[in-house]
C-alpha positions as CSV (number, residue, x, y, z in Angstrom):
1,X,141.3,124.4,88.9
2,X,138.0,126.0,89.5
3,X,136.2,123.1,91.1
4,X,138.6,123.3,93.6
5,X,138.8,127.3,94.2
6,X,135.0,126.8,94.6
7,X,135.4,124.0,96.8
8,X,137.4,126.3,99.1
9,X,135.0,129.3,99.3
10,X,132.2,126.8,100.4
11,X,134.3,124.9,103.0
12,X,134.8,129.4,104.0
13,X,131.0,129.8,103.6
14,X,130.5,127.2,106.0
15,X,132.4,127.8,108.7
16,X,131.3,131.6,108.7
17,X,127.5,129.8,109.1
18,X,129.1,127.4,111.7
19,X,130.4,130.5,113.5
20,X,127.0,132.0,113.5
21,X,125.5,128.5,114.6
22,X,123.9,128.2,111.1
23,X,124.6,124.7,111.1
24,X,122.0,123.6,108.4
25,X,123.9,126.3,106.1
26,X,126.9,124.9,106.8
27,X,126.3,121.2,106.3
28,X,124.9,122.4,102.8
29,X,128.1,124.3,102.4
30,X,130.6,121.3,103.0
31,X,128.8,119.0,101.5
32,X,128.6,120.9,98.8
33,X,132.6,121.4,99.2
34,X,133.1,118.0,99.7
35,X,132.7,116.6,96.0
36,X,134.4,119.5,94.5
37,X,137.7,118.6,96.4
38,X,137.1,115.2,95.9
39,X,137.7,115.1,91.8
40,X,139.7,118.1,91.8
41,X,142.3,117.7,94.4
42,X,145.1,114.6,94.4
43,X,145.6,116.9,98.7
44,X,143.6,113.9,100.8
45,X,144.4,116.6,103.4
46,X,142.1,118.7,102.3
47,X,139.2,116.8,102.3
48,X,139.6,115.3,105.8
49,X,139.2,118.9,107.0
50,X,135.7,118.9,105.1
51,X,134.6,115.9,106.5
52,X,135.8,117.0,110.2
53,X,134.0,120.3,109.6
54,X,131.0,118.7,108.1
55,X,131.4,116.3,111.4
56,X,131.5,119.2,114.0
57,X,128.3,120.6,112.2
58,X,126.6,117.3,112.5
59,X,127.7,116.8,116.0
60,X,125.8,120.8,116.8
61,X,122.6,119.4,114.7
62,X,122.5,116.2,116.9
63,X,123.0,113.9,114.1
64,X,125.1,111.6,115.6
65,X,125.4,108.8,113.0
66,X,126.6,111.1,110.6
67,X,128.6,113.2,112.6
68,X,129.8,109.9,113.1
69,X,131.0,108.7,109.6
70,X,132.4,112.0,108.7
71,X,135.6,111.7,111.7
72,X,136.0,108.2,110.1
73,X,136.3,109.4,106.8
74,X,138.5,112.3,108.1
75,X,140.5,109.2,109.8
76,X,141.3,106.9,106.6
77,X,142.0,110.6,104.9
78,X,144.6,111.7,106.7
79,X,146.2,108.2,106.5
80,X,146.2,108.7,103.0
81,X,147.7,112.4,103.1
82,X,150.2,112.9,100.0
């Protein structure tokens, strides 16, 4: 259960950089989320909000690609929401 309690207070981290327009802070923060939710959590749900909010950061940084494969990943998550 820690992974995922940790995963949470990055995903928190990083929007409280994001809200500062940190946005290098907060990619580091949901990616470093992103893994954590990923082996600890059966919730797709939760993940797809990462990789939206990891997408939304991307999007601020100009990094289009990735900003890119984040919303499709968020996409095939929530089609997969238990």
């Amino acid at each position: 259960m820690l992974p995922l309690v940790t995963g949470k207070v990055y995903n928190d981290i990083g929007l409280v950089y994001s809200g500062l327009k940190s946005y290098e802070n907060a990619a580091e923060c949901f990616e470093l989320a992103i893994p954590l939710m990923r082996t600890e959590s059966t919730n797709k749900e939760l993940e797809a909000v990462l990789q939206q909010n990891l997408g939304a950061v991307y999007n601020q940084l100009k990094q289009f690609n990735k900003a890119m494969e984040c919303h499709r990943q968020a996409v095939t998550l929530h089609g997969k929401r238990s």
